[in-house]
mmCIF file of the N, C-alpha and C atoms, coordinates in Angstrom:
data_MODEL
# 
_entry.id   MODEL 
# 
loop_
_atom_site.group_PDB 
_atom_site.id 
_atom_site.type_symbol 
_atom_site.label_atom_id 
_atom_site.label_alt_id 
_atom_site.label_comp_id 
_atom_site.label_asym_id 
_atom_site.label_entity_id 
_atom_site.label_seq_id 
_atom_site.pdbx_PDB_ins_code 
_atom_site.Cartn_x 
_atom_site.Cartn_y 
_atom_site.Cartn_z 
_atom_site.occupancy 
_atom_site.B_iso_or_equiv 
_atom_site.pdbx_formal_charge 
_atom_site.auth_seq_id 
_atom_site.auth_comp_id 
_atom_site.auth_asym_id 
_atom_site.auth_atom_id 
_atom_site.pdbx_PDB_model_num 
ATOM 1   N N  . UNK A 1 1  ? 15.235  9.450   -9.508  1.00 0.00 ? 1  UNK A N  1 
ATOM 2   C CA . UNK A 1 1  ? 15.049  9.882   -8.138  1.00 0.00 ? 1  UNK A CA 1 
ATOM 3   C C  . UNK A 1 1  ? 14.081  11.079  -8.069  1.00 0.00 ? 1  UNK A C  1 
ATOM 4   N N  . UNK A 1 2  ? 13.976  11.831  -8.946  1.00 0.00 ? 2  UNK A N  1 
ATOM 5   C CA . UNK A 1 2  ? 12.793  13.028  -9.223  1.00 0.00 ? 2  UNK A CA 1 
ATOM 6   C C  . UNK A 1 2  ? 11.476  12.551  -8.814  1.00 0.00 ? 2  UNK A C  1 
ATOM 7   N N  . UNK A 1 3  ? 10.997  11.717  -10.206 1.00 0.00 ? 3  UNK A N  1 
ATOM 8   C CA . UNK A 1 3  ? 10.192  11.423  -10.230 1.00 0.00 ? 3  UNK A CA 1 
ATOM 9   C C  . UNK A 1 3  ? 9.793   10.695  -8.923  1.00 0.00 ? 3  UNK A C  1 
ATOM 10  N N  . UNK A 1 4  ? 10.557  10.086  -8.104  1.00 0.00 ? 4  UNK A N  1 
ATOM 11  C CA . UNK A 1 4  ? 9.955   8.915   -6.948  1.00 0.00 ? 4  UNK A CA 1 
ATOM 12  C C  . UNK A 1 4  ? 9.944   10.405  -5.561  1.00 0.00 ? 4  UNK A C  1 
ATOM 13  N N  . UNK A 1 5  ? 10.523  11.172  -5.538  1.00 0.00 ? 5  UNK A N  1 
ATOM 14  C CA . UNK A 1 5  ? 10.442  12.420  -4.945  1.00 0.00 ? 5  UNK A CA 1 
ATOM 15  C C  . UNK A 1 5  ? 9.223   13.193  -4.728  1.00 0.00 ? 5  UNK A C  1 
ATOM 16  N N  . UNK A 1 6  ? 8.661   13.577  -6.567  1.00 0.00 ? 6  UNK A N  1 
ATOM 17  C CA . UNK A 1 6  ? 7.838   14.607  -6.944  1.00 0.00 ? 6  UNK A CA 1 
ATOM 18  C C  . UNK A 1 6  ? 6.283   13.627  -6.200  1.00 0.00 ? 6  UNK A C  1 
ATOM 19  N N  . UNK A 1 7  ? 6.168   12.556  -6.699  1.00 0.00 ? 7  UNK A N  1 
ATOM 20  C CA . UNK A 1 7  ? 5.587   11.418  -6.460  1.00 0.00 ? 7  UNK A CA 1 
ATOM 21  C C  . UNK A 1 7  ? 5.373   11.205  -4.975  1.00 0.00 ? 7  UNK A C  1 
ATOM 22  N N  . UNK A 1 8  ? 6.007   10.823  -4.398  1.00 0.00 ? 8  UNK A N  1 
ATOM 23  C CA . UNK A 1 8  ? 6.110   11.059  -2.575  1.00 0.00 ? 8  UNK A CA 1 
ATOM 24  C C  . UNK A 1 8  ? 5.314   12.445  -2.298  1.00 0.00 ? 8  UNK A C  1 
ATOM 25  N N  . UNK A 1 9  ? 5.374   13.556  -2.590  1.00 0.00 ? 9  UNK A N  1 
ATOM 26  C CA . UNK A 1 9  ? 5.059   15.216  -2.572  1.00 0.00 ? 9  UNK A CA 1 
ATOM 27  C C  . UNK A 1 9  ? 3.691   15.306  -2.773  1.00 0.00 ? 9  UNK A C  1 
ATOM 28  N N  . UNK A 1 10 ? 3.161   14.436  -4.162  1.00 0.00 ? 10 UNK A N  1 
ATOM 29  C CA . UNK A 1 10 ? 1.571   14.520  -4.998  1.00 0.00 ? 10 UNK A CA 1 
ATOM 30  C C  . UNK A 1 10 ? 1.090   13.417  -3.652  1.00 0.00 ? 10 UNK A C  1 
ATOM 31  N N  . UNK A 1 11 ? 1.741   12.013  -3.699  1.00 0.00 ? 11 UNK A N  1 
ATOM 32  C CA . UNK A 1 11 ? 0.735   11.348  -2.497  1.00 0.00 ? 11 UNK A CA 1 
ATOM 33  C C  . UNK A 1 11 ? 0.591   12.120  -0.861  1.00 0.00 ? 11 UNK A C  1 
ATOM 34  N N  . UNK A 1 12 ? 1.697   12.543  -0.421  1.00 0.00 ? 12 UNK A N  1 
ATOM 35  C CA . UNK A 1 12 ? 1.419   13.179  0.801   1.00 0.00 ? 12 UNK A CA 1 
ATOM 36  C C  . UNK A 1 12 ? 0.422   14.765  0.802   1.00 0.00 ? 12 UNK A C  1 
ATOM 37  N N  . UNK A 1 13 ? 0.472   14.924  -0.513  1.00 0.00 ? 13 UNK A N  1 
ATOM 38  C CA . UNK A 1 13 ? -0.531  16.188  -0.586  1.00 0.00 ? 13 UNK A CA 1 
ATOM 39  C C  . UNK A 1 13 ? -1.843  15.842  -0.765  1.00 0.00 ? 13 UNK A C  1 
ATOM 40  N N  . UNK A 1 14 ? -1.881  14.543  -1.913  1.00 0.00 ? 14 UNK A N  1 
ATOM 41  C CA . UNK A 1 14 ? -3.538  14.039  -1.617  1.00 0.00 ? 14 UNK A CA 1 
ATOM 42  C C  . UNK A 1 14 ? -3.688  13.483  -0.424  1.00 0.00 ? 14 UNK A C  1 
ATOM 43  N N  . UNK A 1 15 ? -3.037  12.896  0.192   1.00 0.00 ? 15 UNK A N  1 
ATOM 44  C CA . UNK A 1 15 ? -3.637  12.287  1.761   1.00 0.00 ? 15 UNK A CA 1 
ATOM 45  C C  . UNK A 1 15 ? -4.128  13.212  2.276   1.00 0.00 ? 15 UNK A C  1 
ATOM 46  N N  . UNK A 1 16 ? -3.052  14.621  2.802   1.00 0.00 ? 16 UNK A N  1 
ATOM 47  C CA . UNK A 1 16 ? -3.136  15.514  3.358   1.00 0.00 ? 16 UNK A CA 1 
ATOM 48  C C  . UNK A 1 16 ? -4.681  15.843  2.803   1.00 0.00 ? 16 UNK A C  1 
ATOM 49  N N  . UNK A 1 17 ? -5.050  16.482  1.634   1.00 0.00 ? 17 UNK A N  1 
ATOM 50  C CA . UNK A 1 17 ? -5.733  16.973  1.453   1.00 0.00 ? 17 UNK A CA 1 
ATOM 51  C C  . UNK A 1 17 ? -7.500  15.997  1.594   1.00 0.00 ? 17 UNK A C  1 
ATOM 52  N N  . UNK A 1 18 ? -7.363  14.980  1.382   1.00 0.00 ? 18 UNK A N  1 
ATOM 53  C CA . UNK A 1 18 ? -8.570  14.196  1.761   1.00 0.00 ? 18 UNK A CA 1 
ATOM 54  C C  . UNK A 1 18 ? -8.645  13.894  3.170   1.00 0.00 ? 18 UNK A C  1 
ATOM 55  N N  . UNK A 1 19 ? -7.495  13.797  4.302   1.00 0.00 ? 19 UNK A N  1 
ATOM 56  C CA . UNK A 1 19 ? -7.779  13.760  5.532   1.00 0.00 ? 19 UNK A CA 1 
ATOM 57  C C  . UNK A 1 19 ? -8.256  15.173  6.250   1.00 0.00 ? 19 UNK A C  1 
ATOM 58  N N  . UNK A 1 20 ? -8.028  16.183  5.419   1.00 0.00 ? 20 UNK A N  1 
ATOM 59  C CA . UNK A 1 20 ? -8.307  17.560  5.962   1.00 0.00 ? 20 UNK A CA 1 
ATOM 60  C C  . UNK A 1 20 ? -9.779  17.740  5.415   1.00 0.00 ? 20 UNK A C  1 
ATOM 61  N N  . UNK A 1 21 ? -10.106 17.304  4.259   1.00 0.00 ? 21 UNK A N  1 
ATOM 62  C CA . UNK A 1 21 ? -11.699 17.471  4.244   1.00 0.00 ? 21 UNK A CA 1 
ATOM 63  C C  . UNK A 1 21 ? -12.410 16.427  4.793   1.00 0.00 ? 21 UNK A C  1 
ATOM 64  N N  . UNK A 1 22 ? -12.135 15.857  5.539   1.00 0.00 ? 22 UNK A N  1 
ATOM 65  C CA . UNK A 1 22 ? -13.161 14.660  6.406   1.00 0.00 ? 22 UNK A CA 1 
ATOM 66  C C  . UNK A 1 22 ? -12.975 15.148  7.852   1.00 0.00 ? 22 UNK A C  1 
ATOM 67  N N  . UNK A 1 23 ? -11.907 15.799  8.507   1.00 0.00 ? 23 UNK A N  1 
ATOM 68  C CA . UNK A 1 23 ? -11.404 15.505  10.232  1.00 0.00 ? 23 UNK A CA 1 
ATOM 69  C C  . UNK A 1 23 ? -11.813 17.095  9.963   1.00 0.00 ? 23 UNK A C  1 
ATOM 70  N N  . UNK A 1 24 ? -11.201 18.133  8.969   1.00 0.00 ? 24 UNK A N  1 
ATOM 71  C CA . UNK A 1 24 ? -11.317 19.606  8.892   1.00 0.00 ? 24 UNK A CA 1 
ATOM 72  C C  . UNK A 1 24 ? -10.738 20.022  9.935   1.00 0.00 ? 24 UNK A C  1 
ATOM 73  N N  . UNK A 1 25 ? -9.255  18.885  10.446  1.00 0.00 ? 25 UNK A N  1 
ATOM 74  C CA . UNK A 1 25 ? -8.160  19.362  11.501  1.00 0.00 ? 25 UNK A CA 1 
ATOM 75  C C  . UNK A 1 25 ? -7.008  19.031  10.489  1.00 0.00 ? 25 UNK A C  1 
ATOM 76  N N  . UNK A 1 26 ? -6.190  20.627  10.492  1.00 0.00 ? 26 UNK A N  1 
ATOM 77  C CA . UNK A 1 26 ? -4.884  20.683  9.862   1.00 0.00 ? 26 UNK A CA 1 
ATOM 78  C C  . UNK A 1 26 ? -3.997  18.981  10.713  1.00 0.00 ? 26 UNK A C  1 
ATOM 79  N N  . UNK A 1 27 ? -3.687  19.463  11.934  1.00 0.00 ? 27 UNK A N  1 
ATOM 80  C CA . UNK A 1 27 ? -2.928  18.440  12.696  1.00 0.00 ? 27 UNK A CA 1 
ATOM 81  C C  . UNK A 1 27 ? -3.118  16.919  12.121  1.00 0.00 ? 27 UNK A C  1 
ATOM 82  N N  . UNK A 1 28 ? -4.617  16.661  12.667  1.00 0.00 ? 28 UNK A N  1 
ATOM 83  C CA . UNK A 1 28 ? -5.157  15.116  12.422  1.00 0.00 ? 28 UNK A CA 1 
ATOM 84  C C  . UNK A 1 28 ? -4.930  14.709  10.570  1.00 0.00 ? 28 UNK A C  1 
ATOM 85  N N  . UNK A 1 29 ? -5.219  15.606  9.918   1.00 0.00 ? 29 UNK A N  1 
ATOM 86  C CA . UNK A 1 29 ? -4.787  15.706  8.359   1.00 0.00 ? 29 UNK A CA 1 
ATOM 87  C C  . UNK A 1 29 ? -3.064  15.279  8.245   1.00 0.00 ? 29 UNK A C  1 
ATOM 88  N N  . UNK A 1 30 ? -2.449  16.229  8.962   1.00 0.00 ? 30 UNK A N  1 
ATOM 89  C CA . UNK A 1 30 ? -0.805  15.533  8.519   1.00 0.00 ? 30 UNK A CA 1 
ATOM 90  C C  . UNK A 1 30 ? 0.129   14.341  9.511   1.00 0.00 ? 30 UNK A C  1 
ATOM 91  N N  . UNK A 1 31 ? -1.028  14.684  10.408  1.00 0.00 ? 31 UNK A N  1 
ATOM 92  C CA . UNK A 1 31 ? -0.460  12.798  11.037  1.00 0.00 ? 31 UNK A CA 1 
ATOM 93  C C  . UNK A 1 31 ? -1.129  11.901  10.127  1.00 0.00 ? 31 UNK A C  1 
ATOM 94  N N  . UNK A 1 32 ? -2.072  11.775  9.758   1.00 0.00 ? 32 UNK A N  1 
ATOM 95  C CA . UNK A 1 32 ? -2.678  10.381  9.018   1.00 0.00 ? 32 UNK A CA 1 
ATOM 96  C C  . UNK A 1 32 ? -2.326  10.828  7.456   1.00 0.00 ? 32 UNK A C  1 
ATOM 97  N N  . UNK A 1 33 ? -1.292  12.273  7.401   1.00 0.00 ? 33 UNK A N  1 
ATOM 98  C CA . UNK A 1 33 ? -0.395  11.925  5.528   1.00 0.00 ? 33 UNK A CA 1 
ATOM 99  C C  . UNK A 1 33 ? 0.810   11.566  5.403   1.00 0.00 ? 33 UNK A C  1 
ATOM 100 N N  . UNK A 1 34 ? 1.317   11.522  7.417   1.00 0.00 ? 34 UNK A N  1 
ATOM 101 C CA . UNK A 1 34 ? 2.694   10.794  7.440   1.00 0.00 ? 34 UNK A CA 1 
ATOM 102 C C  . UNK A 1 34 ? 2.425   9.599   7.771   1.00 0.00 ? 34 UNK A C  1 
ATOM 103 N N  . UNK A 1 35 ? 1.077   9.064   8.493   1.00 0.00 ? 35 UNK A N  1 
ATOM 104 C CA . UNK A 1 35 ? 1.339   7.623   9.075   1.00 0.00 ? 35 UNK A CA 1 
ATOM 105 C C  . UNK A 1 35 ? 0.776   6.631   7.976   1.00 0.00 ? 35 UNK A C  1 
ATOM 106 N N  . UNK A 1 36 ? -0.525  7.274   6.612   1.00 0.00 ? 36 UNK A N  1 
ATOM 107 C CA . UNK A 1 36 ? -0.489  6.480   5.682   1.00 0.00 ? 36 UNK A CA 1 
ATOM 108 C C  . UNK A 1 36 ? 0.575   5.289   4.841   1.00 0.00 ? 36 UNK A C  1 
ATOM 109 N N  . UNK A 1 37 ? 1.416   6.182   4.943   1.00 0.00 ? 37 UNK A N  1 
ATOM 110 C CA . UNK A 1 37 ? 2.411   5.644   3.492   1.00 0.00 ? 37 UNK A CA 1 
ATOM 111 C C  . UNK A 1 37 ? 3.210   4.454   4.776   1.00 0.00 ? 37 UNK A C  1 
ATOM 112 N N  . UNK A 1 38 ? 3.884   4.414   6.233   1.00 0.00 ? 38 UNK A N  1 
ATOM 113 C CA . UNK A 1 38 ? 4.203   3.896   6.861   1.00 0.00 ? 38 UNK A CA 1 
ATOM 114 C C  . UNK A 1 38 ? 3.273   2.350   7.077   1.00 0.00 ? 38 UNK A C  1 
ATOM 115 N N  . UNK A 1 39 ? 2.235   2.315   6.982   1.00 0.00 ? 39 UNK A N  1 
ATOM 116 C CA . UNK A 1 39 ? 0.988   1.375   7.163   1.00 0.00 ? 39 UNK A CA 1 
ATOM 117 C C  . UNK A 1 39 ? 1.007   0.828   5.574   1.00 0.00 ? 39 UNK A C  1 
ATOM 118 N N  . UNK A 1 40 ? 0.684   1.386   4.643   1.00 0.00 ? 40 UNK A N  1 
ATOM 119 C CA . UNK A 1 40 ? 0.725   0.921   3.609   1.00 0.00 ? 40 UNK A CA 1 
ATOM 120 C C  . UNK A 1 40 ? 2.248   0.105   3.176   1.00 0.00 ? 40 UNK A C  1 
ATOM 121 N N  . UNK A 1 41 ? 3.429   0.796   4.143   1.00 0.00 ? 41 UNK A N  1 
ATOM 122 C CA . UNK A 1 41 ? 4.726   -0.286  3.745   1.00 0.00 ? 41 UNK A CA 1 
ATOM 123 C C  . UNK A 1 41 ? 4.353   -1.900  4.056   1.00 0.00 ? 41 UNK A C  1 
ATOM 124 N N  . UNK A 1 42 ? 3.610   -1.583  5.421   1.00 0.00 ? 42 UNK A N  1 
ATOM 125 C CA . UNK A 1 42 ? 3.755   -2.649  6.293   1.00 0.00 ? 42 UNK A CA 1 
ATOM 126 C C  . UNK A 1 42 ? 2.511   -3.690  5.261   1.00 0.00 ? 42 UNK A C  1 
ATOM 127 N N  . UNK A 1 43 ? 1.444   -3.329  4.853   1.00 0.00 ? 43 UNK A N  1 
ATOM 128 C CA . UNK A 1 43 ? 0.920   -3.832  4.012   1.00 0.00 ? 43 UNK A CA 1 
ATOM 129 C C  . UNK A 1 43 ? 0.965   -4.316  2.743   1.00 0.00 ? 43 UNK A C  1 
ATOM 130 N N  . UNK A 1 44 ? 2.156   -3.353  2.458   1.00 0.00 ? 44 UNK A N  1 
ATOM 131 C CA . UNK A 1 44 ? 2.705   -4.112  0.842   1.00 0.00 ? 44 UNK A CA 1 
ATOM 132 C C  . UNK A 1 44 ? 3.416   -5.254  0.897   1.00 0.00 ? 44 UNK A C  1 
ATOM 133 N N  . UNK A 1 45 ? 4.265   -5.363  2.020   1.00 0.00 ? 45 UNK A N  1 
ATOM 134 C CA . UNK A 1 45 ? 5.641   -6.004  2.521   1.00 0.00 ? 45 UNK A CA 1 
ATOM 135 C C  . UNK A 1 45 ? 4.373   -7.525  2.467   1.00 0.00 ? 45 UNK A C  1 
ATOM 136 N N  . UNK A 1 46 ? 3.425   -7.398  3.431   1.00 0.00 ? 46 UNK A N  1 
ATOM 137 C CA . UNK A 1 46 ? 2.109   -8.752  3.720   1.00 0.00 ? 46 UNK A CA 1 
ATOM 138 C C  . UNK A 1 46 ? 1.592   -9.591  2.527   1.00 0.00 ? 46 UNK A C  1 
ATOM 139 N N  . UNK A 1 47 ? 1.489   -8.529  1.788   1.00 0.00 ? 47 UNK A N  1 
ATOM 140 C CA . UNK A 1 47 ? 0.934   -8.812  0.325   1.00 0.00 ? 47 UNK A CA 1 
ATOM 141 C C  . UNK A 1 47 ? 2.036   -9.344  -0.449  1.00 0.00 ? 47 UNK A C  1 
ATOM 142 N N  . UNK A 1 48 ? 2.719   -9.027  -0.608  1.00 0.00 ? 48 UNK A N  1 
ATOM 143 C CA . UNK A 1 48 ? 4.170   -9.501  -1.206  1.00 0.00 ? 48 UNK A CA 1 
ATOM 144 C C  . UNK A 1 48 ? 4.285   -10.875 -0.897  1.00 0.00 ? 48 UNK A C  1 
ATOM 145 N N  . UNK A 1 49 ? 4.425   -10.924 0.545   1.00 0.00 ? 49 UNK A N  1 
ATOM 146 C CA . UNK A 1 49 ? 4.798   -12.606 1.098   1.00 0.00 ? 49 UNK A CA 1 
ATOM 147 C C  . UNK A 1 49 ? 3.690   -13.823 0.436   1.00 0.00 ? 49 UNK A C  1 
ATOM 148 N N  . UNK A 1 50 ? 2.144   -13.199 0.227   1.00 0.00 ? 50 UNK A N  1 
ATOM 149 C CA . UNK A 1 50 ? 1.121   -13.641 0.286   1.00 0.00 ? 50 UNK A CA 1 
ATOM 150 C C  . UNK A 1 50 ? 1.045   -14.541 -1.521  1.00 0.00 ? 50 UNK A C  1 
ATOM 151 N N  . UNK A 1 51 ? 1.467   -13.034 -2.326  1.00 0.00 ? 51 UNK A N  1 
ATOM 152 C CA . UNK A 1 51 ? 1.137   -13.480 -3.816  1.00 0.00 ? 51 UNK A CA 1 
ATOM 153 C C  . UNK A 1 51 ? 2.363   -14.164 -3.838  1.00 0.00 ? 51 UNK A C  1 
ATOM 154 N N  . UNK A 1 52 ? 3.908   -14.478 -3.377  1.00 0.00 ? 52 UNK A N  1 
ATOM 155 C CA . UNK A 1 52 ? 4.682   -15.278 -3.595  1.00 0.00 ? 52 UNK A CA 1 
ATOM 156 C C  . UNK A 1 52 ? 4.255   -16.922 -3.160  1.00 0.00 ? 52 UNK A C  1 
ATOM 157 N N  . UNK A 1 53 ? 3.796   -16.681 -2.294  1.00 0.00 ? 53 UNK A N  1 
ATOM 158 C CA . UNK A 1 53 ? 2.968   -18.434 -1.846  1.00 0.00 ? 53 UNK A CA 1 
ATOM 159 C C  . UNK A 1 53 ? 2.066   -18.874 -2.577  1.00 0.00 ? 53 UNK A C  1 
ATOM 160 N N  . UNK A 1 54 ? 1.620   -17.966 -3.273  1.00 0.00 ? 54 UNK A N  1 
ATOM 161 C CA . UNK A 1 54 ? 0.518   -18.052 -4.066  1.00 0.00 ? 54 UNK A CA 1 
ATOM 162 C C  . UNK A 1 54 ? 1.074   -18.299 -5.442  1.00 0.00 ? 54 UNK A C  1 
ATOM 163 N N  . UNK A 1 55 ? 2.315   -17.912 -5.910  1.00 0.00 ? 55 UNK A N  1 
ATOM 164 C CA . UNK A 1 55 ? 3.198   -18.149 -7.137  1.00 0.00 ? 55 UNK A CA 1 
ATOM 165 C C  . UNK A 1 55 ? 4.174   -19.542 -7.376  1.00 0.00 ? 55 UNK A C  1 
ATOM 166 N N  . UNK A 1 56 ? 4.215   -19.909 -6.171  1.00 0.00 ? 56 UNK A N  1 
ATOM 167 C CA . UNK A 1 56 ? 5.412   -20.738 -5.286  1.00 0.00 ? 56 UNK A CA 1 
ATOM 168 C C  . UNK A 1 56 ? 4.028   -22.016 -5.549  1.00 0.00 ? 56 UNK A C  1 
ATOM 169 N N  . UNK A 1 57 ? 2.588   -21.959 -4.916  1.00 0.00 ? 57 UNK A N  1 
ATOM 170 C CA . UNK A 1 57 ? 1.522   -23.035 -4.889  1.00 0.00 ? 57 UNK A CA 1 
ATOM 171 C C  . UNK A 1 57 ? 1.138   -23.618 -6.368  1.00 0.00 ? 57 UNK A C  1 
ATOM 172 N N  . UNK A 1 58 ? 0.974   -21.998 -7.498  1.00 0.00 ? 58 UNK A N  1 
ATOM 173 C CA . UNK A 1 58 ? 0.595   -22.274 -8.822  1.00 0.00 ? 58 UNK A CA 1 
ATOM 174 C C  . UNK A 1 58 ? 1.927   -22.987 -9.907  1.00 0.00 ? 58 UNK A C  1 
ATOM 175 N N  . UNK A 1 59 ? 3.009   -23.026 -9.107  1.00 0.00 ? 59 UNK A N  1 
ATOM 176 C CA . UNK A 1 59 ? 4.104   -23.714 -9.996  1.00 0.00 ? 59 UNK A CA 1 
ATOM 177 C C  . UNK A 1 59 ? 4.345   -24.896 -9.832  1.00 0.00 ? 59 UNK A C  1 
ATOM 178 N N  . UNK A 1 60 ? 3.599   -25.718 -8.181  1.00 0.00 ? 60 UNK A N  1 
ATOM 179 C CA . UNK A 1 60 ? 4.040   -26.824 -8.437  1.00 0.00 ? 60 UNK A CA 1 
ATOM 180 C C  . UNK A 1 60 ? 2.487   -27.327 -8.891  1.00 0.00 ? 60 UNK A C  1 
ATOM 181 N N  . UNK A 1 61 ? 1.406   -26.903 -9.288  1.00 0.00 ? 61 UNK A N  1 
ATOM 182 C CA . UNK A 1 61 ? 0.734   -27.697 -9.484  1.00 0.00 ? 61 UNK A CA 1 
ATOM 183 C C  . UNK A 1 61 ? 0.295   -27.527 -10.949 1.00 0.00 ? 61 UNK A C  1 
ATOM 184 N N  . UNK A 1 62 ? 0.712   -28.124 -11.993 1.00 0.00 ? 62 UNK A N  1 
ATOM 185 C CA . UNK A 1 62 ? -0.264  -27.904 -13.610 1.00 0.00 ? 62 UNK A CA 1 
ATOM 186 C C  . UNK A 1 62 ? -1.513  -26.969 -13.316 1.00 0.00 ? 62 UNK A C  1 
ATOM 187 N N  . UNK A 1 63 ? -1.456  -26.527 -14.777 1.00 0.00 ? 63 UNK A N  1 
ATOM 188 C CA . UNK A 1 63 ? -2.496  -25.753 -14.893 1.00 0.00 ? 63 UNK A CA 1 
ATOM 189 C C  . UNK A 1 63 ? -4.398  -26.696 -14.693 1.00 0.00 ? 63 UNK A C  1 
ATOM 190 N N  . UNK A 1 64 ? -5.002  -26.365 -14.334 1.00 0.00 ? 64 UNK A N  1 
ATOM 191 C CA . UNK A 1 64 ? -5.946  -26.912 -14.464 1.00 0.00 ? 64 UNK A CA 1 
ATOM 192 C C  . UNK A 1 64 ? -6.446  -27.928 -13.105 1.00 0.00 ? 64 UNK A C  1 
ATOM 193 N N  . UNK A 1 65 ? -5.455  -28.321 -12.092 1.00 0.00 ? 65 UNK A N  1 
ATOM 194 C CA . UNK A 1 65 ? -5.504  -28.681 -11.135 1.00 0.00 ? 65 UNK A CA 1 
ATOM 195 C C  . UNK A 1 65 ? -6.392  -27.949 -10.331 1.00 0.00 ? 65 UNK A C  1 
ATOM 196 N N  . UNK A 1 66 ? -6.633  -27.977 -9.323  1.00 0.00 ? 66 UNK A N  1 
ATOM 197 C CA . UNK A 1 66 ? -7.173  -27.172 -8.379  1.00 0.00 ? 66 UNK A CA 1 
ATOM 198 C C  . UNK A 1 66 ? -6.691  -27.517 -6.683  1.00 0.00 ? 66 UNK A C  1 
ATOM 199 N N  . UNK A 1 67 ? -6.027  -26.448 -6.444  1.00 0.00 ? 67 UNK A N  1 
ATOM 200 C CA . UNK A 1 67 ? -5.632  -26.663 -5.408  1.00 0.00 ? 67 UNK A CA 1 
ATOM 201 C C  . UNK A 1 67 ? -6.282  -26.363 -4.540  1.00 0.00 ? 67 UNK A C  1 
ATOM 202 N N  . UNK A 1 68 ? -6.718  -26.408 -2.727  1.00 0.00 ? 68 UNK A N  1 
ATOM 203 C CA . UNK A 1 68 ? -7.378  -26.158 -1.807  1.00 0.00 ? 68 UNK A CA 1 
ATOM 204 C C  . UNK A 1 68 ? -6.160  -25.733 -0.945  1.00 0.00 ? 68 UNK A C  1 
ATOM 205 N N  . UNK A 1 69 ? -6.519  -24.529 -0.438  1.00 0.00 ? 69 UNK A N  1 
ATOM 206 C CA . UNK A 1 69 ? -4.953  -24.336 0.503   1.00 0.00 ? 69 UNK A CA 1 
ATOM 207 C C  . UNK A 1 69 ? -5.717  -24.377 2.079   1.00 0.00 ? 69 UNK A C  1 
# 
């Protein structure tokens, strides 16, 4: 639990800190280092569904087939 903590702390500080040298607004910097990681859930969750169809397509077909989806 540390580590996924300390980790959460280093990414919201690099966001923070790369949205503050582009906007050079404190505010606009820590809304887009809280709303990153929220957007990126919603994007992992997409991706997830995506490479399972994609795992789910490569099992029913032999190797060497070629599928067209």
């Amino acid at each position: 639990m540390a580590k996924t903590i300390t980790f959460a702390m280093v990414h919201f500080s690099v966001a923070f800190s790369v949205a503050y040298l582009i906007t050079g607004s404190i505010g606009m910097a820590g809304f887009l280092a809280l709303i990153e990681p929220m957007v990126n859930t919603v994007a992992y969750f997409f991706h997830e569904k995506a490479w399972d169809a994609y795992r789910l397509r490569r099992s029913k077909h032999p190797q060497g087939e070629h599928v067209v989806a």
